[in-house]
C-alpha positions as CSV (number, residue, x, y, z in Angstrom):
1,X,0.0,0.0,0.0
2,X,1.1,4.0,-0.5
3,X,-0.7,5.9,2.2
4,X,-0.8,9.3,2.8
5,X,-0.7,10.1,6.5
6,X,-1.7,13.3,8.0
7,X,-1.7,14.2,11.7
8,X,-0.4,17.1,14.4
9,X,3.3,17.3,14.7
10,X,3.1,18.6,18.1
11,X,3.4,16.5,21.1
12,X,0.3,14.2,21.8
13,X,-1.2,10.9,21.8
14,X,-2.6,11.3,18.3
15,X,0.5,12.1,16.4
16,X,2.7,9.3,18.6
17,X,0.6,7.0,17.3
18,X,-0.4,8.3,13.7
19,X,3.8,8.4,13.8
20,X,4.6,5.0,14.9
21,X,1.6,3.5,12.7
22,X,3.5,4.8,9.6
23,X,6.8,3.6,10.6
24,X,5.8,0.4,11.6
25,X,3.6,0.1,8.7
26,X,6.9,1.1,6.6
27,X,8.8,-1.7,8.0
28,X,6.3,-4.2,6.5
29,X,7.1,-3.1,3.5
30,X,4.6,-0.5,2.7
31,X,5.1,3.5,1.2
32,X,4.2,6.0,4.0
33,X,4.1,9.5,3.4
34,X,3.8,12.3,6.2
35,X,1.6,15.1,5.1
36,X,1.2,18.2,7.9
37,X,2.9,21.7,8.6
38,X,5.9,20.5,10.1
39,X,7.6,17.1,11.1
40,X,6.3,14.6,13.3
41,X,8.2,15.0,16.8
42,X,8.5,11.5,16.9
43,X,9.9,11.0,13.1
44,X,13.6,12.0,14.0
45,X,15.2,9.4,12.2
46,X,15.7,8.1,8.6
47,X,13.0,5.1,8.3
48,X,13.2,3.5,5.0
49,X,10.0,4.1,2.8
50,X,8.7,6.6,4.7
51,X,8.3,10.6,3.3
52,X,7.7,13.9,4.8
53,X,5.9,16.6,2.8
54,X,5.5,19.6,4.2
55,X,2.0,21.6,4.0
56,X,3.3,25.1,2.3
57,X,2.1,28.2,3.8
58,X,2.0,31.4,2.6
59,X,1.3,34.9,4.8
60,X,-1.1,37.0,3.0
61,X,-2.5,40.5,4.9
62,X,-5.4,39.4,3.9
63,X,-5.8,36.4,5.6
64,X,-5.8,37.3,9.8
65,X,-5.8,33.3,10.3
66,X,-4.1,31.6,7.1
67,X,-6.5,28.9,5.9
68,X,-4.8,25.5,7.1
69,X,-7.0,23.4,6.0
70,X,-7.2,24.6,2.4
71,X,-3.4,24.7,1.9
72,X,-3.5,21.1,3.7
73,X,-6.2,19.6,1.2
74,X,-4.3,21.3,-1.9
75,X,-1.2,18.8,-0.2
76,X,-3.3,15.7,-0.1
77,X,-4.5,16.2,-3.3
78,X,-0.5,16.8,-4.6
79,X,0.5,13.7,-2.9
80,X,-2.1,11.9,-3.6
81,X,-1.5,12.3,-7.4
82,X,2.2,12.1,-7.1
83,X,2.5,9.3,-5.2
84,X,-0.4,7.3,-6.8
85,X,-1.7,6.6,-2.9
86,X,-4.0,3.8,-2.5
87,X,-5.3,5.6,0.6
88,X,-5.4,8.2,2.9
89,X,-5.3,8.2,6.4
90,X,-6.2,11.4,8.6
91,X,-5.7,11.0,12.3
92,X,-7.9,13.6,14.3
93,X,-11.0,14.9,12.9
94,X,-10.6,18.5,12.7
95,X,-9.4,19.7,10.1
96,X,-8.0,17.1,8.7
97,X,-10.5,14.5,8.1
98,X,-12.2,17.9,6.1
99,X,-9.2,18.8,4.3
100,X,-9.3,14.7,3.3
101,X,-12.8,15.0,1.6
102,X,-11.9,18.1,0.0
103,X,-8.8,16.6,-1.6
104,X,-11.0,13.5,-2.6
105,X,-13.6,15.9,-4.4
106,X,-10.6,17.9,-6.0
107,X,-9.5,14.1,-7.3
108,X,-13.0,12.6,-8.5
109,X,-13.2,8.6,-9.2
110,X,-9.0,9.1,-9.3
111,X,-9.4,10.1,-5.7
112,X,-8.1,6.8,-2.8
113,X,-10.8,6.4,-0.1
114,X,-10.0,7.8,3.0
115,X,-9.6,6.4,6.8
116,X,-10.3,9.1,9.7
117,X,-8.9,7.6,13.2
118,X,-10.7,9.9,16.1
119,X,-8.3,10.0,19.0
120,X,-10.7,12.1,22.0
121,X,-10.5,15.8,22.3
122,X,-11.8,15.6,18.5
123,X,-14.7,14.1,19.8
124,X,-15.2,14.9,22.9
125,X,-14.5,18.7,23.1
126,X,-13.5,20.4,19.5
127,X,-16.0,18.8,18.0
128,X,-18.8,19.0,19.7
129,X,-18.4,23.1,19.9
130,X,-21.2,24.6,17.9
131,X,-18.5,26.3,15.5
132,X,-17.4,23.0,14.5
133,X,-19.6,19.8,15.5
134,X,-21.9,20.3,12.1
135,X,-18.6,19.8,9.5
136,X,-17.1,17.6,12.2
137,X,-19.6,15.4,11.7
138,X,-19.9,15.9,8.0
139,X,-16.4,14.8,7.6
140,X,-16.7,11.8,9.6
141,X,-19.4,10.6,7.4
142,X,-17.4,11.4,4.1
143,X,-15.1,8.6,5.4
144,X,-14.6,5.3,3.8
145,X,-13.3,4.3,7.2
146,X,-13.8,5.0,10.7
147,X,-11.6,3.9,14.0
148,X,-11.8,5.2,17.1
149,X,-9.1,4.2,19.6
150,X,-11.2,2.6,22.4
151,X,-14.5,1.9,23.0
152,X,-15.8,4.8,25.2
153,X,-14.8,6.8,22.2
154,X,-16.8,5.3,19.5
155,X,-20.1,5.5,22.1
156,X,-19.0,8.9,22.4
157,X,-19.2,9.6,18.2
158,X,-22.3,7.2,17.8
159,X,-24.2,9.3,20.4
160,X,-23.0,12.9,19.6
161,X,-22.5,13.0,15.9
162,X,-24.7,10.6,14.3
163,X,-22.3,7.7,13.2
164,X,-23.9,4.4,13.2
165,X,-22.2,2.1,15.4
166,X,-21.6,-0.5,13.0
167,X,-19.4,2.0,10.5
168,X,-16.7,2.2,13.6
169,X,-13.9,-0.2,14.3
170,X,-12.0,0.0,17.2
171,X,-8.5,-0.1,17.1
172,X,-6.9,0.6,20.3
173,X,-3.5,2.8,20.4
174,X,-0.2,0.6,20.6
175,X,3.2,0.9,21.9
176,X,6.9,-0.8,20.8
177,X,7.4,-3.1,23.7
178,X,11.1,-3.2,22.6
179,X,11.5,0.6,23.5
180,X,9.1,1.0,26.5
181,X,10.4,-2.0,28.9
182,X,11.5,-2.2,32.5
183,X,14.6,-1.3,33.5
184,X,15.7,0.9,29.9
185,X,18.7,2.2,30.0
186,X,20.0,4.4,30.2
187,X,17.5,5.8,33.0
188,X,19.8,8.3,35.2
189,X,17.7,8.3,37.9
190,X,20.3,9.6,40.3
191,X,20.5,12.5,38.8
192,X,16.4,12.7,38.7
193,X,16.1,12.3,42.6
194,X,18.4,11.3,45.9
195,X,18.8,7.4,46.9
196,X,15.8,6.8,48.7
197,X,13.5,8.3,47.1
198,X,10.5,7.5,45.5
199,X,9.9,8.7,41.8
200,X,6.4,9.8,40.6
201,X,6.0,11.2,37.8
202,X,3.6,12.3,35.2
203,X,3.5,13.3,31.8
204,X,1.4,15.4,29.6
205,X,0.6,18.2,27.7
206,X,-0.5,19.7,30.6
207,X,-4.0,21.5,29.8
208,X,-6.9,21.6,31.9
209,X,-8.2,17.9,31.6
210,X,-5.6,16.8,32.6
211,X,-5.8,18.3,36.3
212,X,-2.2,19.1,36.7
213,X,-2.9,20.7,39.6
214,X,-4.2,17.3,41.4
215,X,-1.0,15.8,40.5
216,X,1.0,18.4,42.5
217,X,-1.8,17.5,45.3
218,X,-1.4,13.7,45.4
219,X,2.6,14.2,45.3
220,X,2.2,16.3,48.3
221,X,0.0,14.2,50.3
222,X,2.6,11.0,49.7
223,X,5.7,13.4,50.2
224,X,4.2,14.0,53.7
225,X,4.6,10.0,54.1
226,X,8.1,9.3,52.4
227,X,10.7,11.1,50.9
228,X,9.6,11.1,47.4
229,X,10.2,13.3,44.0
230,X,7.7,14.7,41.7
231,X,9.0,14.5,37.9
232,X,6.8,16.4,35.9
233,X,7.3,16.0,32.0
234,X,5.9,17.8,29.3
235,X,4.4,21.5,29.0
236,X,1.3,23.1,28.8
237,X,-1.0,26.0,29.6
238,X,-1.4,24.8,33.2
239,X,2.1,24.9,33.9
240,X,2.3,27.8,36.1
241,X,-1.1,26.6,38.0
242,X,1.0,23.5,38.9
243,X,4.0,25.8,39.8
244,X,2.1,27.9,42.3
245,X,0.5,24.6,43.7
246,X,4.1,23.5,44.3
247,X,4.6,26.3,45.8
248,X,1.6,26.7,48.1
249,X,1.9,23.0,49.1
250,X,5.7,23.7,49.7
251,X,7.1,20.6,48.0
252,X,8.6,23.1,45.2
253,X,11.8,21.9,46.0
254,X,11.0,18.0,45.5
255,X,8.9,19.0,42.4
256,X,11.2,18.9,39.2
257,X,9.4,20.4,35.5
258,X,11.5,18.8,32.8
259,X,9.5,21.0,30.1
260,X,9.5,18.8,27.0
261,X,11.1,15.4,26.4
262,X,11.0,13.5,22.9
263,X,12.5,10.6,24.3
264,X,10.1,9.5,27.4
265,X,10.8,5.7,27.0
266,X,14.4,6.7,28.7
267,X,12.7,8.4,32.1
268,X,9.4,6.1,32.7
269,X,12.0,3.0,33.8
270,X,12.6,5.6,36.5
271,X,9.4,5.7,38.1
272,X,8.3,4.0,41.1
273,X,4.7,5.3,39.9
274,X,3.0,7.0,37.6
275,X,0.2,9.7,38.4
276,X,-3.0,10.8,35.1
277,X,-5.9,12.3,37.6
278,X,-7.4,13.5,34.0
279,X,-10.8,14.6,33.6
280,X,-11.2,12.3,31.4
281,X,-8.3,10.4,28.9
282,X,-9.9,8.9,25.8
283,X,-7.3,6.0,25.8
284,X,-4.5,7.1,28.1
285,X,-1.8,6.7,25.9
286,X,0.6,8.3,29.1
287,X,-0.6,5.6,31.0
288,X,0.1,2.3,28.6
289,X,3.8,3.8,28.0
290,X,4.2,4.0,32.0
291,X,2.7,0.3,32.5
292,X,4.8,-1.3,29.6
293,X,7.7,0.6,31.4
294,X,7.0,-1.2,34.7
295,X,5.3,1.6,36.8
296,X,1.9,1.2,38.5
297,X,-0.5,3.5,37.7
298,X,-2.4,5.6,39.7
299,X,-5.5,7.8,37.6
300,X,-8.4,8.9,36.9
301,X,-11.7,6.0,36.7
302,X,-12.7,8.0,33.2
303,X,-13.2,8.0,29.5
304,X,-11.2,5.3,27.7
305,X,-8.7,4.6,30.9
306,X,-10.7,1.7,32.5
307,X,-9.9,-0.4,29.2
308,X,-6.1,0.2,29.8
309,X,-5.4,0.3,33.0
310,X,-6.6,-2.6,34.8
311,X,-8.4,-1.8,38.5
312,X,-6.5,-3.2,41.3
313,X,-4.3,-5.2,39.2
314,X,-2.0,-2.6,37.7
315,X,-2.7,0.1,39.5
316,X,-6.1,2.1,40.7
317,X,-8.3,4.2,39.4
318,X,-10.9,6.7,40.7
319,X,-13.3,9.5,40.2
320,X,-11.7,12.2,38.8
321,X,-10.9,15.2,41.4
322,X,-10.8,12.1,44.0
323,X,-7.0,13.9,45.6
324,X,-7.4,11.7,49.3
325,X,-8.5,8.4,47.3
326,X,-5.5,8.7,44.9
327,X,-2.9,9.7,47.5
328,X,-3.6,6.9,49.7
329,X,-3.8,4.7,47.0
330,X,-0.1,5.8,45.9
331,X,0.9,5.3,49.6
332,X,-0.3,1.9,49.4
333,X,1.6,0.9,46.0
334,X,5.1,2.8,47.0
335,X,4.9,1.4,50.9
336,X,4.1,-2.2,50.3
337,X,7.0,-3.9,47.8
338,X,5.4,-7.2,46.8
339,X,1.7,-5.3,45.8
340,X,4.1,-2.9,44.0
341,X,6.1,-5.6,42.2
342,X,2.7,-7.4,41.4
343,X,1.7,-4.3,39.9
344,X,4.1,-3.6,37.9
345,X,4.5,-7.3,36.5
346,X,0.8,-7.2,35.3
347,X,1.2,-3.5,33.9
348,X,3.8,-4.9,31.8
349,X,1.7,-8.5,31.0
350,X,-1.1,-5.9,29.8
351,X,1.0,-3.7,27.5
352,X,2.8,-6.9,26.2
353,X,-0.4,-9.2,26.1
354,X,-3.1,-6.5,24.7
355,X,-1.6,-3.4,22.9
356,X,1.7,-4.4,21.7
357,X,2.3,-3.0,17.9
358,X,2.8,-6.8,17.0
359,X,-0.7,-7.1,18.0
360,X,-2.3,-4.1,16.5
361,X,-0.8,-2.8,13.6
362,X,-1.6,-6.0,11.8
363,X,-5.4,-4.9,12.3
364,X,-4.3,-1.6,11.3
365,X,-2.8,-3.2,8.1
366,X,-6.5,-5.6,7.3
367,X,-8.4,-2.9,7.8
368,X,-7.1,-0.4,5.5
369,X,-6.8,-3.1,2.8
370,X,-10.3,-3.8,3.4
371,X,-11.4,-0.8,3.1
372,X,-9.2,0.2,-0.4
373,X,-10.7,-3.1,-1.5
374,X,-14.2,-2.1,-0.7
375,X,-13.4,1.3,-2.4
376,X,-12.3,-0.4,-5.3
377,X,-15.2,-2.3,-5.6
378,X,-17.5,0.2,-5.4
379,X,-15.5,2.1,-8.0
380,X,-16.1,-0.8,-10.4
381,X,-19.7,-1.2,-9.6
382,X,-20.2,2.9,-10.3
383,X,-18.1,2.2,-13.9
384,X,-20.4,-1.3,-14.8
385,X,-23.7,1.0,-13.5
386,X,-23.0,4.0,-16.0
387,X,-22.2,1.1,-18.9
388,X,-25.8,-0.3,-18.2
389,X,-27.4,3.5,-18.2
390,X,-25.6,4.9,-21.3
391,X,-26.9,1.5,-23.2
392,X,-30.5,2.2,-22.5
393,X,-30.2,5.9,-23.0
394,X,-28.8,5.0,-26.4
395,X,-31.1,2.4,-26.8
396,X,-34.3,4.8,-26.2
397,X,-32.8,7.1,-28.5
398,X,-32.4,4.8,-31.4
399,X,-35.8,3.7,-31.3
């Protein structure tokens, strides 16, 4: 297959995955090619078969807000022509599953079908804003293919936008068990925290769902119990409300902000536990990385994370805003070695047994072939339909 991928290059679940779907999709021999404004953070290597085009831009006065998701579909439509693509696949609904369509129309018959993958805020808070939820909807329904990434997600699109359950396959997000393992190194974790210590830490993109703020909380509630570090990865709007928490709490000097990392797989060996108090996660892609790394989890009982993260097996989970229930559930993981070590073993059993990419992206791979088949078909049956039409037009006409 040649497949046109387009996704956010920022940091996120959604591009992570849409990223390590094309490489490993590459390595079984298939043509991948990136379409989106700027690299993928987590394409920063040379990977055989696999192509970056960037989306050009141009700055006109005239334009406040340069139109994205024209210049993106002009790209798709480039690629798709260039490249001969048997298919595109948009990850995130807004714009690009639009800017998909409108590439599609710009092609005709010529056009490959097209796969949108929903990933949560897409669903669950962009698109169901009144500015956007009628052509998020519309664009969904253009697709030849529909996956959401867990279960709660696709109830979530069958009940808001009008989907029919049957026209969504779950696929659930995946992980290289190879690079997230136990015991990575290297993991430096002396220079992350003093012997002794326990190591939470979170990671994120730190705006409001994900309650930063109750992270801080928990960390200071077990810091009153152990000597413990916070490690808090990422960056976000909700940065400095997790700052001044810090502060007020005054754990600021046990609470490290690493800002950004690209290479997370080389600090989650290094925690003793992993903290997502999210409003609501619609996989909890943070939290698979953590357990395939060996850390219990500790998060929030919402959204998709229930089908990750198993309940008093791997970790616990509870309402979200629930600061007392998650601290002394931390306390119990960090303070009792054998539950900790049976949490961790089954964390890793899960990531391993369930979402490993030599599990998923083979579903990944059938389902796109099915779908290009079914597109293919359909093109066939449009071609053999006109045939029969133009006959008995010409037939009428003779007589």
């Amino acid at each position: 297959m040649k497949i046109g991928v387009t996704c956010y290059p920022t940091y996120g679940g959604s591009g992570a995955v849409a990223t390590a779907l094309g490489i490993e999709l590459a390595e079984r021999g298939h043509e991948i090619h990136f379409v989106s404004y700027a690299q993928p953070f987590r394409l920063g290597h040379f990977h055989e078969r696999v192509f970056f085009h960037e989306v050009a831009m141009e700055q006109y006065p005239l334009f406040e807000h340069p139109p994205y998701t024209l210049a993106l579909a002009v790209a798709l439509h480039d690629a798709a022509r260039t490249y001969d693509l048997d298919l595109i696949h948009v990850h995130y609904a807004i714009p690009h599953a639009t800017s998909a369509w409108i590439a599609q129309q710009m092609l005709g018959d010529e056009g490959p079908p097209v796969v949108t993958t929903l990933h949560g805020t897409d669903i669950t808070l962009v698109g169901i804003h009144p500015s956007f939820q009628a052509i998020t909807s519309f664009s969904i329904l253009q697709s030849e293919g529909i996956t959401t990434v867990s279960q709660f997600l696709k109830d979530q699109t069958v009940r808001d936008f009008g989907v029919a359950a049957d026209d969504i396959e779950v696929i659930p997000n995946f992980l290289d068990t190879d690079v997230y393992e136990p015991g990575k190194e290297p993991c430096r974790r002396d220079t992350l925290a003093e012997p002794g210590e326990k190591i939470i830490m979170h990671v994120s993109n730190f705006r409001p769902v994900k309650r930063v703020s109750d992270v801080v909380n928990v960390f200071a509630g077990v810091a009153e119990r152990m000597p413990a570090r916070l490690i808090m990865i990422g960056d976000g709007p909700e940065r400095p409300r997790a700052v001044e928490a810090a502060q007020a709490l005054g754990v600021e000097d046990r609470v490290v902000f690493l800002g950004k990392h690209g290479a997370v797989e080389e600090l989650l060996p290094c925690a003793d536990l992993f903290l997502l108090p999210s409003q609501s996660e619609s996989f909890g892609l943070a939290a698979l990385e953590a357990m395939a790394s060996g850390a219990p989890v500790v998060a929030s009982n919402a959204g998709g994370l229930p089908e990750v993260v198993p309940n008093g097996e791997a970790g616990y989970l509870l309402d979200p805003g629930d600061v007392d229930g998650m601290r002394e559930g931390a306390v119990e993981i960090l303070s009792d070695p054998d539950r900790w070590k049976a949490f961790s073993e089954a964390g890793r059993a899960v990531a391993v047994e369930r979402f490993s990419a030599e599990l998923v992206v083979p579903v990944y791979e059938e389902y796109c072939l099915r779908v290009i088949e079914t597109h293919r078909r359909n093109a066939e049956s449009r071609v053999q339909n006109s045939g029969e039409i133009s006959v008995e037009n010409g037939g009428e006409h003779s007589g």
